[in-house]
N, C-alpha and C positions, 0 to 999 in steps of 0.2 A: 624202282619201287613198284610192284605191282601188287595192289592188292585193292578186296571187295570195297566201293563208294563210305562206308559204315568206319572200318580200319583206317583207312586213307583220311578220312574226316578227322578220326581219334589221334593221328600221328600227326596230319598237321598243326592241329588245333595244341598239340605238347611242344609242336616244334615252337610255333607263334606264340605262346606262351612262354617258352623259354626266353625269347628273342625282346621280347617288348618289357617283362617284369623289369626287368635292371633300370631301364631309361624311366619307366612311367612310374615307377615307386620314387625315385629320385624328382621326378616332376611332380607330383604330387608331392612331397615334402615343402620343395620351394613355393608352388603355389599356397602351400598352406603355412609359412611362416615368412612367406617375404613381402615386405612392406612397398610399395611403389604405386606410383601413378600412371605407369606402363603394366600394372598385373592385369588389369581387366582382358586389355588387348592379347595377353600372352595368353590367358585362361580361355580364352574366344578361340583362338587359332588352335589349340589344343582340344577345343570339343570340333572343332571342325567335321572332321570326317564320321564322326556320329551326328550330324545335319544332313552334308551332303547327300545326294544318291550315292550308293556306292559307284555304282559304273562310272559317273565323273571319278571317282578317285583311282578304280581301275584304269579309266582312259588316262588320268593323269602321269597316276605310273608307267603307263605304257608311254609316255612322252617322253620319259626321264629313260626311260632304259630300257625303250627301241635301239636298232641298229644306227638313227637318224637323231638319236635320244641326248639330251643334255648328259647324261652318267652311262651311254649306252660305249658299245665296244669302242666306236673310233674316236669318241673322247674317252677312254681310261686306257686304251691302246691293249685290249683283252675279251676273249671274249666270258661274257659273266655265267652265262649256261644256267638261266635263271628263267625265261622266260619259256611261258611254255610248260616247265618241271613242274614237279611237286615244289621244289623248293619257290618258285612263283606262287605257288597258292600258299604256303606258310610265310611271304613276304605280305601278299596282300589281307591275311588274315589280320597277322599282328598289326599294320598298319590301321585297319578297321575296328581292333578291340584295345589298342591303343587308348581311345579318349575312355573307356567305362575301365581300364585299371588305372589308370592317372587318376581319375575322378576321384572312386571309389577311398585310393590311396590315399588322398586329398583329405576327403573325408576322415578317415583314421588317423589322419596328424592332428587334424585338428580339434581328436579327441583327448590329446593327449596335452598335459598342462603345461603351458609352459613355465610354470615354477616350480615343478618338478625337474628341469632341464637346467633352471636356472641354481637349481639347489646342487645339482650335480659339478656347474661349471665352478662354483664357491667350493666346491672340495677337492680341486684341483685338475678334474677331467677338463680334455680339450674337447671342442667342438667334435669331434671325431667321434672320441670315446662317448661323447653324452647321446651321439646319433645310435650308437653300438651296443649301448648299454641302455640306456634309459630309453629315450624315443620307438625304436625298433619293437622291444623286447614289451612294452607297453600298447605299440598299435599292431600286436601281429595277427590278432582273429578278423581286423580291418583288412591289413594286406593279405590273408588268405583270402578273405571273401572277393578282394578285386581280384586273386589268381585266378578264383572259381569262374566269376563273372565275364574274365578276360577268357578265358576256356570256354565257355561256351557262347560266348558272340564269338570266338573265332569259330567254332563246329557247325555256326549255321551260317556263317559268310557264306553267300554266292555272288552277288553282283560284279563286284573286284576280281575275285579270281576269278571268275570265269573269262573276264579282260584278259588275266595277267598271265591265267594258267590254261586257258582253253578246256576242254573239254574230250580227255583221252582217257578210256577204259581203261582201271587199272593202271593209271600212272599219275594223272591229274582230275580225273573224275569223282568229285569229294561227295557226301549224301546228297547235298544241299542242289548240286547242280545234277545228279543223279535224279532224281525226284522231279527237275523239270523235263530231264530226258525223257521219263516215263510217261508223265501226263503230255509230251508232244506225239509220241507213240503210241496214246488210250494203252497204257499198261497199266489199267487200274490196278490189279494185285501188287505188281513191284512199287506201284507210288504206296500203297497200303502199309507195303510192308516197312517200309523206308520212313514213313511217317512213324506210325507205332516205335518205334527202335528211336528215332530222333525225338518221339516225344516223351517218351521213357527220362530219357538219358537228360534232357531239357529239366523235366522236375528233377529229377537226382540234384543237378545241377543248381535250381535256385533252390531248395529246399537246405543245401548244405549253404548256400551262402545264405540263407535266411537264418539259421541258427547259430553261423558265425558271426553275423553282424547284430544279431540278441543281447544283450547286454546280459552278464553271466549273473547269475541269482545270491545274491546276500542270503546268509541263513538269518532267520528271523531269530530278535534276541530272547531268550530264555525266562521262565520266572524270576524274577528277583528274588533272591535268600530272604528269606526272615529274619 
């Protein structure tokens, strides 16, 4: 994959997006309807890497899946051809935008009533359908605003990947790590231009998930009839 810091950011940031939505929509559900004295602790370890430095979490991953690595080649007996790749900066993305769609998701369930789910289960839907039909269908300008959300903490990730994915023109060279290449070079114009273009794209970004997560407008009621 070779292509300009700006695209490469745009593709990863869809790839990690794609990668992370399934798991952290589903985590957020459970965070947000499961009852327990173990949730705190789960809900902790899940914002996690939105705490950390990122470079702890890229060093981390790089522990897990080095050559030397707990998940790395000669434990899985393969080699994964991740590290280093684009595909390493869409691993580290998602991992880093991970806790703000979980979150977010989190928040959208728990907008959603549970006696409305409850009213679903009394008319003969199983837990499945009520998640399919009712739940989903009722929190989904929530779950878009965490796609949004998750999409652009992935497009400004640098710390991690730069761990995970290094720094190769046109192959893993994303804006984010682009932009410090520039200013260690004094290429004020390239960091200029690299900013404007990220900051652009930045508002796009919360402006649409600001609108999604607006609570949609009641028409105001009418004269009453004489």
């Amino acid at each position: 994959m070779h292509l300009p810091p700006i695209l490469l950011s745009l593709s990863v940031a869809a790839c990690a997006t794609a990668v992370v939505l399934p798991p952290a929509v589903l985590t957020g559900f459970a965070l947000a309807r499961w009852r327990s004295r173990v949730k705190p602790l789960v809900a902790t370890i899940v914002l996690l890497p939105l705490v950390l430095p990122p470079t702890a979490v890229g060093y981390l991953l790089l522990s897990l899946l080095g050559r030397e690595g707990r998940l790395g080649p000669r434990t899985l007996g393969f080699d994964p051809d991740l590290l280093f790749t684009w595909k390493g900066a869409c691993l580290a993305a998602a991992v880093m935008s991970f806790p703000v769609v979980a979150g977010t998701a989190r928040a959208a369930f728990e907008r959603v009533s549970t006696r409305l789910e409850a009213m679903g289960r009394t008319l003969g839907y199983s837990p499945y359908a009520v998640f399919l039909r009712i739940t989903l269908p009722l929190a989904r300008r929530g779950l878009a605003a965490a796609a949004v959300l998750g999409f652009g903490r992935a497009l400004g990730e640098f710390g991690a990947t730069v761990l995970v994915a290094g720094n190769i023109p046109g192959r893993t060279q994303t804006a984010a790590v682009a932009i410090f290449d520039a200013i260690q070079v004094g290429d004020d114009r390239g960091v200029a231009l690299l900013l404007v273009s990220m900051a652009a794209l930045a508002l796009a970004l919360v402006g649409g998930a600001e609108l999604l997560l607006r609570p949609p407008q009641r028409p105001e009621p009418g004269p009453e009839a004489p």
